[in-house]
LODO-672436 format. One record per atom (N, C-alpha, C, CB): residue number from 1; atom name; x negated, y, z. Coordinates in Angstrom, 1 decimal, decimal comma. Glycine has a CB too. Example, Ala and Ser with C-alpha at 12.3 -4.5 7.8 and 13.67 -1.06 7.14 Angstrom:
<atoms>
   gugu   vexgu       px       py       pz
      1       N    -13,2     -5,7      7,8
      1      CA    -12,3     -4,5      7,8
      1       C    -13,2     -3,3      7,8
      1      CB    -11,3     -4,5      9,0
      2       N    -12,8     -2,2      7,1
      2      CA    -13,7     -1,1      7,1
      2       C    -12,9      0,0      7,9
      2      CB    -14,1     -0,6      5,7
</atoms>
This chain:
<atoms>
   gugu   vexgu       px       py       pz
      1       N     39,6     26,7     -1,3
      1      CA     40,5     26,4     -2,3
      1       C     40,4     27,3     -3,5
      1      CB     41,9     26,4     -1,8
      2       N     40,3     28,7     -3,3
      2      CA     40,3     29,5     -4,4
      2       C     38,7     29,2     -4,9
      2      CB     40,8     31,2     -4,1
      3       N     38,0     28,5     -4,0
      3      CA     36,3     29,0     -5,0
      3       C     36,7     27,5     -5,7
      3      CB     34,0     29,2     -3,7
      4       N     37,0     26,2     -5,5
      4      CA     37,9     25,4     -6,2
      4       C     38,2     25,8     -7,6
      4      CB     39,1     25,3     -5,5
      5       N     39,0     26,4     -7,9
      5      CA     40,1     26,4     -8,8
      5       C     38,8     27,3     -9,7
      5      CB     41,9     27,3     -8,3
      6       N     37,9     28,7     -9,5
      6      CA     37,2     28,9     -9,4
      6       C     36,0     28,5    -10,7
      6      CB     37,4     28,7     -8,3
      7       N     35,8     27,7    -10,1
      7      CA     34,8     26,3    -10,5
      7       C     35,4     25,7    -11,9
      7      CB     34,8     24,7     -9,1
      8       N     36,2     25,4    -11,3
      8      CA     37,3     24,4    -12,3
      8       C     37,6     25,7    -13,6
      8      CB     39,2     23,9    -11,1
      9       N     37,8     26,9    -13,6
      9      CA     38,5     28,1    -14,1
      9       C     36,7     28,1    -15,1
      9      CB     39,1     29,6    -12,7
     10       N     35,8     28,2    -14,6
     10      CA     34,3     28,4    -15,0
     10       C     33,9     27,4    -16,0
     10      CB     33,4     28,2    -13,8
     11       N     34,2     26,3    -15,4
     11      CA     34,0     24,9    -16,3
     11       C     34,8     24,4    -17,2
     11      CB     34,0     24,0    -15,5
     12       N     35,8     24,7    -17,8
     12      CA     36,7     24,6    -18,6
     12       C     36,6     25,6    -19,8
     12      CB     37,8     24,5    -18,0
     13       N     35,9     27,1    -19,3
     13      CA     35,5     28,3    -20,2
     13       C     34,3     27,7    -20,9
     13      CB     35,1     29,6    -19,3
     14       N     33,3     27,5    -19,9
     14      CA     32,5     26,7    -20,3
     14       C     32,2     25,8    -21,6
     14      CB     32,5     26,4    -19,6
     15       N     33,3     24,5    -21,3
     15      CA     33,3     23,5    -22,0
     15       C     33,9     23,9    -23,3
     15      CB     33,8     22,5    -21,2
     16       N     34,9     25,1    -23,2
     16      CA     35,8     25,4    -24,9
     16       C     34,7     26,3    -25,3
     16      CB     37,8     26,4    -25,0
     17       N     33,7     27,1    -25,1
     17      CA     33,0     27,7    -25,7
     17       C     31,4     26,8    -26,4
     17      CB     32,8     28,7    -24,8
     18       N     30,9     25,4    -25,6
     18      CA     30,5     24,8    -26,2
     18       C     31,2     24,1    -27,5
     18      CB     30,1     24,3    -25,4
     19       N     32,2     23,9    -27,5
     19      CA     33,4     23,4    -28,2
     19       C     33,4     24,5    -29,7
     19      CB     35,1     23,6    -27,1
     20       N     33,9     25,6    -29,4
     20      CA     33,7     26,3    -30,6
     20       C     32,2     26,8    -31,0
     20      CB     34,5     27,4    -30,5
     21       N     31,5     26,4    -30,2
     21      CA     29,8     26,5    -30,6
     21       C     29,8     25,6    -32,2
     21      CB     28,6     25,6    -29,1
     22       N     30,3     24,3    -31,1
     22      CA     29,7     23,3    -32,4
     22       C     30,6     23,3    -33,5
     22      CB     29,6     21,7    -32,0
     23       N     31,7     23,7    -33,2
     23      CA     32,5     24,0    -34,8
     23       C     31,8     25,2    -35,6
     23      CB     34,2     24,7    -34,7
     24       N     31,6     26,2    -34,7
     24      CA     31,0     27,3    -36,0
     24       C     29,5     26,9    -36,5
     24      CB     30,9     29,1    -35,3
     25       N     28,8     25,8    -35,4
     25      CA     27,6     25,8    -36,3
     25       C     28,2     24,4    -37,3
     25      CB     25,9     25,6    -35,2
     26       N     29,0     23,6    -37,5
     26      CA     29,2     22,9    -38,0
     26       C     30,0     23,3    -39,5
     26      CB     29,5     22,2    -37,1
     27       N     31,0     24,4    -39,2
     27      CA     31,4     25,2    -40,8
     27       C     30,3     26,2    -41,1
     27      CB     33,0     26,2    -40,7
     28       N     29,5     26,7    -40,4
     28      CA     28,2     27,5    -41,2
     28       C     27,2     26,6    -41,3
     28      CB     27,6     28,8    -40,5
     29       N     26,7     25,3    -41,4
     29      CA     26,1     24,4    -42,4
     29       C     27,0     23,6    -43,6
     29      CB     25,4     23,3    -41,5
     30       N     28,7     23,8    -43,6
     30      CA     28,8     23,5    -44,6
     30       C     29,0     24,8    -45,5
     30      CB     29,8     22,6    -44,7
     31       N     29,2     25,8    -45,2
     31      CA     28,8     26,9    -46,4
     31       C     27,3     27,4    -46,5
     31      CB     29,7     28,3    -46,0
     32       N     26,9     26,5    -46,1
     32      CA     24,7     27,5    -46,5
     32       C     24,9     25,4    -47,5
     32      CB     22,4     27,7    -43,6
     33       N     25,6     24,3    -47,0
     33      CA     25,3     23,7    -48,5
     33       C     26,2     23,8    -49,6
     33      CB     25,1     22,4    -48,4
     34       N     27,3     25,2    -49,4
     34      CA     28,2     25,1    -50,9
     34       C     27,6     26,2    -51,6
     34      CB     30,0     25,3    -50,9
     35       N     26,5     27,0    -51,1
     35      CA     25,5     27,9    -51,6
     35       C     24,5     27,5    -52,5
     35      CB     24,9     28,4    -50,7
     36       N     23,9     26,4    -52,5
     36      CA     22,8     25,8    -52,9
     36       C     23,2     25,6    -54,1
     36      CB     22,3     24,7    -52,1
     37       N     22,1     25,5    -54,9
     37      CA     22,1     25,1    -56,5
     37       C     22,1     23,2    -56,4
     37      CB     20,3     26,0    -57,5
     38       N     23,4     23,2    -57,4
     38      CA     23,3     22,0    -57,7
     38       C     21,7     21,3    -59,0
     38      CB     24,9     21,9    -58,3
     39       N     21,2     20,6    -58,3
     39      CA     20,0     19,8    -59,3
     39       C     20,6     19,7    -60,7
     39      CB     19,6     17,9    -58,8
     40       N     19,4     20,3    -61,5
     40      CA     20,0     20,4    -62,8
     40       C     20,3     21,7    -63,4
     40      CB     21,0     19,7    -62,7
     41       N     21,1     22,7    -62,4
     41      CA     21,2     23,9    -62,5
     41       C     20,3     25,0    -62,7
     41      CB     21,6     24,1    -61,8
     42       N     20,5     26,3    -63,5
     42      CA     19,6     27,0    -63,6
     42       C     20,5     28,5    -62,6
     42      CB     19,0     27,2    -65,4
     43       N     19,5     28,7    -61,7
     43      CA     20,6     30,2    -61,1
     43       C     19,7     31,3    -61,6
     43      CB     20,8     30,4    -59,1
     44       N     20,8     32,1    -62,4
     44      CA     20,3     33,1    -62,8
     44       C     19,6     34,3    -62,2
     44      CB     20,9     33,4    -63,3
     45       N     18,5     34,9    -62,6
     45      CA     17,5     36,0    -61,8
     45       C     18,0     37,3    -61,7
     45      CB     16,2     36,2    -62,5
     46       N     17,9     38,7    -61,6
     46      CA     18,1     40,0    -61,6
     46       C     17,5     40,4    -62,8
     46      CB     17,6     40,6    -60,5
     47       N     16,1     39,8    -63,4
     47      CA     16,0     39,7    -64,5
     47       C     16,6     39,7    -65,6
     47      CB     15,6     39,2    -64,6
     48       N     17,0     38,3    -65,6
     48      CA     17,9     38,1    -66,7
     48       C     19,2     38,5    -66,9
     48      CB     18,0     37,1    -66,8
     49       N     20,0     38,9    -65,8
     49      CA     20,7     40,1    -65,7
     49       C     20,6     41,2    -66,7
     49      CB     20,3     40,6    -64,6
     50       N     19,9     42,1    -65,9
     50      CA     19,4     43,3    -66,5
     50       C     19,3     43,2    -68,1
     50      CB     18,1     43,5    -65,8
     51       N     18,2     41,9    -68,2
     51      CA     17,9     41,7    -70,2
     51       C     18,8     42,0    -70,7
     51      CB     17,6     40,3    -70,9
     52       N     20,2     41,1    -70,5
     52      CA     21,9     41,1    -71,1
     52       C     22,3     42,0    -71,1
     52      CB     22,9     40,4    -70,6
     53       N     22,2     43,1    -69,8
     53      CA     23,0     44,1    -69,9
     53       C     21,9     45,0    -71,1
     53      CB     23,4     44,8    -68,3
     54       N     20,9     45,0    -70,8
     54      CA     20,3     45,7    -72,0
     54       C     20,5     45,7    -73,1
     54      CB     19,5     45,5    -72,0
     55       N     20,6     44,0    -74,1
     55      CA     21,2     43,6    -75,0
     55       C     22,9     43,8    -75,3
     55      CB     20,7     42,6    -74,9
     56       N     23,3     43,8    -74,4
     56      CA     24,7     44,2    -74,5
     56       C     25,2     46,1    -75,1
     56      CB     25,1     43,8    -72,8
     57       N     24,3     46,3    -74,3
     57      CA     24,0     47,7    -74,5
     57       C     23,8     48,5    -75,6
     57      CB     23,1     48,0    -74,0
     58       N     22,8     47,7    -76,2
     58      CA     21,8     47,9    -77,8
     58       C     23,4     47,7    -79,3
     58      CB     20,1     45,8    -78,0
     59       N     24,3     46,5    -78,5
     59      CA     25,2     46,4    -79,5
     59       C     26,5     47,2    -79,1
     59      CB     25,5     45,0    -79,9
     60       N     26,3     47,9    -78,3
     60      CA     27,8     48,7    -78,4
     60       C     28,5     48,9    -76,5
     60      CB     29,1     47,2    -79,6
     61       N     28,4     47,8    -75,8
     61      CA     29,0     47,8    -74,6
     61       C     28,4     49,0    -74,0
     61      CB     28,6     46,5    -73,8
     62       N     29,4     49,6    -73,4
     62      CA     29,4     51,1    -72,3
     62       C     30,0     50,5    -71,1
     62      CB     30,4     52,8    -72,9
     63       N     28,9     49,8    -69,8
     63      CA     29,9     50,1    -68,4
     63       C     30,2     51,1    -68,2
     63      CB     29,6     49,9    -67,2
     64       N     31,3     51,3    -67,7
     64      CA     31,9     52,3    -66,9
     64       C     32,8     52,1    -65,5
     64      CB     32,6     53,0    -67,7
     65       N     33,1     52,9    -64,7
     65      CA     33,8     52,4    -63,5
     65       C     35,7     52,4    -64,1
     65      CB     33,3     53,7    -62,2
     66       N     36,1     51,8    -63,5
     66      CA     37,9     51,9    -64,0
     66       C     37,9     51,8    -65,3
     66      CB     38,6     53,3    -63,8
     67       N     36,9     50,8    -66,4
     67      CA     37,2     50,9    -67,1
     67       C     38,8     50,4    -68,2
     67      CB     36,2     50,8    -67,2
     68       N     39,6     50,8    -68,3
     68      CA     40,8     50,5    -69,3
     68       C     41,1     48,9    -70,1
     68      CB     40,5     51,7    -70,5
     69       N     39,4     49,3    -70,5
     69      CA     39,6     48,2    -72,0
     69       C     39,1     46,6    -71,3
     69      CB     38,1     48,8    -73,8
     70       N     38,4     46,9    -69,9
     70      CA     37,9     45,4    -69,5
     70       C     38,9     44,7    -69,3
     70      CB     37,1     45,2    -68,3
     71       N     38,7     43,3    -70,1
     71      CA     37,1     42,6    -70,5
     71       C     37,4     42,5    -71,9
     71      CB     36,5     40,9    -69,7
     72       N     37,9     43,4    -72,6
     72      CA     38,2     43,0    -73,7
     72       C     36,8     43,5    -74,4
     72      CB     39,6     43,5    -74,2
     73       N     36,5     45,2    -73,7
     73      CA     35,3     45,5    -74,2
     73       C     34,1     44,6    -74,5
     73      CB     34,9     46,2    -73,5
     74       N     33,9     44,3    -73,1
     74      CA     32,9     43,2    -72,9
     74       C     32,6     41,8    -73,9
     74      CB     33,3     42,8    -71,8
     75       N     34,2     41,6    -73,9
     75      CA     33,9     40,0    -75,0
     75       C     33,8     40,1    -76,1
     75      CB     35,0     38,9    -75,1
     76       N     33,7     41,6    -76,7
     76      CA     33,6     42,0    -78,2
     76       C     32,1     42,2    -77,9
     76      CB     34,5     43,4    -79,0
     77       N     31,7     42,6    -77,0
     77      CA     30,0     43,0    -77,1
     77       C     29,5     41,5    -77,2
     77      CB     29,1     43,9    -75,6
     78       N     29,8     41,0    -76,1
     78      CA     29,3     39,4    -76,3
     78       C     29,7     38,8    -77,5
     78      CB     29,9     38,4    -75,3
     79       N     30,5     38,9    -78,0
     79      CA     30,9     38,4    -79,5
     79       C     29,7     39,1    -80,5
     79      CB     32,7     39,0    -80,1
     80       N     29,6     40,0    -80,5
     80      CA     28,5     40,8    -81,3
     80       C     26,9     40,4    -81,1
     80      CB     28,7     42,5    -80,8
     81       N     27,1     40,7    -79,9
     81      CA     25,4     39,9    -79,3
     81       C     25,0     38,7    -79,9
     81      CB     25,2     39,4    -77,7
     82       N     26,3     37,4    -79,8
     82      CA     26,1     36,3    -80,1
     82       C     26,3     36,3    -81,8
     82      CB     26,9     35,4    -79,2
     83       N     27,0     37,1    -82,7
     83      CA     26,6     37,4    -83,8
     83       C     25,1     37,6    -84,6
     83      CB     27,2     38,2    -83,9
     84       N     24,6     38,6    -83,5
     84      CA     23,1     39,2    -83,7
     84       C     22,3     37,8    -83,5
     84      CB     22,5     40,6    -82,4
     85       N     22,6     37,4    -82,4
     85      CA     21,3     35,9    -82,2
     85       C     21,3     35,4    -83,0
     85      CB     21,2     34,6    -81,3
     86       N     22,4     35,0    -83,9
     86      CA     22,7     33,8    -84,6
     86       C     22,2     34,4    -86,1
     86      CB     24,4     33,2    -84,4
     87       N     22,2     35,5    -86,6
     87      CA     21,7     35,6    -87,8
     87       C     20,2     36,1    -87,2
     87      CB     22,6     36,6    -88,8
     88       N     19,2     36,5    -85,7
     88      CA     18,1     36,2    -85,4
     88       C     17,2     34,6    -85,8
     88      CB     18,3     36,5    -84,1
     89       N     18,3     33,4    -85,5
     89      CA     17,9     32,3    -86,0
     89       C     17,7     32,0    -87,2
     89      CB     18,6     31,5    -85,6
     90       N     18,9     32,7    -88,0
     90      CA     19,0     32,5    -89,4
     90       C     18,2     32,6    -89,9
     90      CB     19,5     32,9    -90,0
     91       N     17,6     34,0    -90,0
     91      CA     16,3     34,6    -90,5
     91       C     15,1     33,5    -90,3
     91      CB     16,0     36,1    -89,5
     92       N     14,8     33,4    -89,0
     92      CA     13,8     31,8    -88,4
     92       C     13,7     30,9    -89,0
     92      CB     14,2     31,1    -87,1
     93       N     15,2     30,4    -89,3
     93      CA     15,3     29,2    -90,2
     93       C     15,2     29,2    -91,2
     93      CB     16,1     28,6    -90,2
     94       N     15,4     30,0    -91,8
     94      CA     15,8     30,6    -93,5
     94       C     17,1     30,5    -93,9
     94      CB     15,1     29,8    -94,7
     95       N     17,8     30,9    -93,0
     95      CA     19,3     30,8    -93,4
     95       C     19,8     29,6    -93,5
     95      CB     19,5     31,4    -94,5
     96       N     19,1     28,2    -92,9
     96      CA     20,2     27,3    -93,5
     96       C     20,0     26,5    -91,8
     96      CB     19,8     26,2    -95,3
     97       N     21,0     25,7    -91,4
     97      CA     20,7     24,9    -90,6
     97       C     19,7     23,5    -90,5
     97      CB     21,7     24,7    -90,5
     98       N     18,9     23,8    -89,6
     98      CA     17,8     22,6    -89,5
     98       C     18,6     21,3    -89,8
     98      CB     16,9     22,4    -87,8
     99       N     17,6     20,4    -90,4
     99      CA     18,3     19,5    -91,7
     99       C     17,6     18,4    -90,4
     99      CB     17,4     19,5    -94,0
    100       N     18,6     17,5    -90,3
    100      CA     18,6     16,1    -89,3
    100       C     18,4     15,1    -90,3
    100      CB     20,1     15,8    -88,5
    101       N     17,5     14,5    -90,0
    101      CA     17,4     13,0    -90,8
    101       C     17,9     12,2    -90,1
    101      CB     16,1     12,3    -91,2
    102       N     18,5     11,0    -91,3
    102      CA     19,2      9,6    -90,6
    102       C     18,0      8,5    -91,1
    102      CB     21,1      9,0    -91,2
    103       N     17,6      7,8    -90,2
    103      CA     17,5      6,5    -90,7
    103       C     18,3      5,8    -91,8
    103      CB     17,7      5,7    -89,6
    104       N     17,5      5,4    -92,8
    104      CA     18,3      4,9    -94,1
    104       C     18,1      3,2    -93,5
    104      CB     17,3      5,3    -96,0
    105       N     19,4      2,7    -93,3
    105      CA     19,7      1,5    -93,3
    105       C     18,9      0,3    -94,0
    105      CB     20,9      1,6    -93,6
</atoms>
């Protein structure tokens, strides 16, 4: 009777640990596909990282730990950076915006 119950006590451990087997492998294939880059997307490198903070750097941005002013710091550097590109194009273009032609009707 007790090697019974036993059995029964074994096989039911058993069966809830297959049980949560297949749930955890079943929620750790849906987070390895909410990881994945959607088609179309570009995921950014350590590289290009680094470039930005470099450029960020060149116009003014200081990380620091605890800093006070984030992200206000930050979105003035990026404001600045994206100032700098944009008169970089200028220069390229000659200062005026590339001229679009229309089809004359």
């Amino acid at each position: 009777m007790k090697s019974n119950s036993l059995n029964r006590l074994v096989g039911q451990s058993a069966r809830g640990s297959l049980v949560v087997s297949a749930v955890l492998m079943a929620t750790s294939a849906c987070v390895y596909a909410q990881t994945s880059v959607e088609p179309g997307t570009h995921q950014i490198t350590r590289a290009e990282v680094r470039h930005e903070l470099k450029e960020l750097e060149a116009v003014g941005y200081r990380p620091v730990p605890n800093d006070l002013y984030y992200p206000d710091d930050i979105q003035a550097a990026e404001q600045r950076l994206a100032a700098k590109h944009q008169a970089e194009q200028d220069a390229l273009t000659g200062g005026s915006p590339i001229a679009q032609t229309k089809p004359t009707p």
